[in-house]
C-alpha positions, -999 to 999 in steps of 0.1 A, spaced: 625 -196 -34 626 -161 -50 662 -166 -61 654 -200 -76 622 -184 -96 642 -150 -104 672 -171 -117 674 -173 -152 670 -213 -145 653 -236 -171 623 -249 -160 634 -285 -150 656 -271 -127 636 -245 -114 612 -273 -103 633 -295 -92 648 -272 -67 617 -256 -58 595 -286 -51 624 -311 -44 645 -289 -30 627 -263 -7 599 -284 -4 616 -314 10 634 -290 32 606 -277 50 591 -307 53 618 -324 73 619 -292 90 581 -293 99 592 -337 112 620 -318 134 602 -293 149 574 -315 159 593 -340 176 612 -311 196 575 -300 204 566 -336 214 600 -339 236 595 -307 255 556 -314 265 574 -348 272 550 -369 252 573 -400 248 554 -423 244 537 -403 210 574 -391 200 587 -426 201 562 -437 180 562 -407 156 599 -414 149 595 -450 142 565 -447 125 585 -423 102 619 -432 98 616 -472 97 579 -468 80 596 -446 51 628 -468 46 610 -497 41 578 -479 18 608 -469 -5 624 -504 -6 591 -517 -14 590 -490 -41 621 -502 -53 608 -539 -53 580 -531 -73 596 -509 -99 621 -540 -101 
């Protein structure tokens, strides 16, 4: 993050790594973790769910979005 605000970037780039970027990145990284968390306490049941919840919830939220906008 300090390269990408130190870099002599223009703005729209600057925010479009930093909060697309970086923050997309930790977020999925936040998901990953917490499903490796939910495996090793061996919560199936919960991680199951989590992952469908997330993965088939969000493909089908963004082809709605897509619908809509159409």
């Amino acid at each position: 993050m300090g390269l990408i605000i130190g870099g002599q970037f223009g703005n729209t780039i600057s925010l479009g790594l930093g909060t697309g970027f970086m923050g997309a990145f930790t977020t999925f990284s936040t998901f990953k973790l917490e499903n490796i968390q939910l495996h090793l306490e061996k919560k199936w049941p919960i991680m199951v769910t989590y992952l469908a919840i997330s993965y088939i919830g969000g493909i089908l939220l963004a082809f709605l979005g897509m619908v809509i906008v159409m």
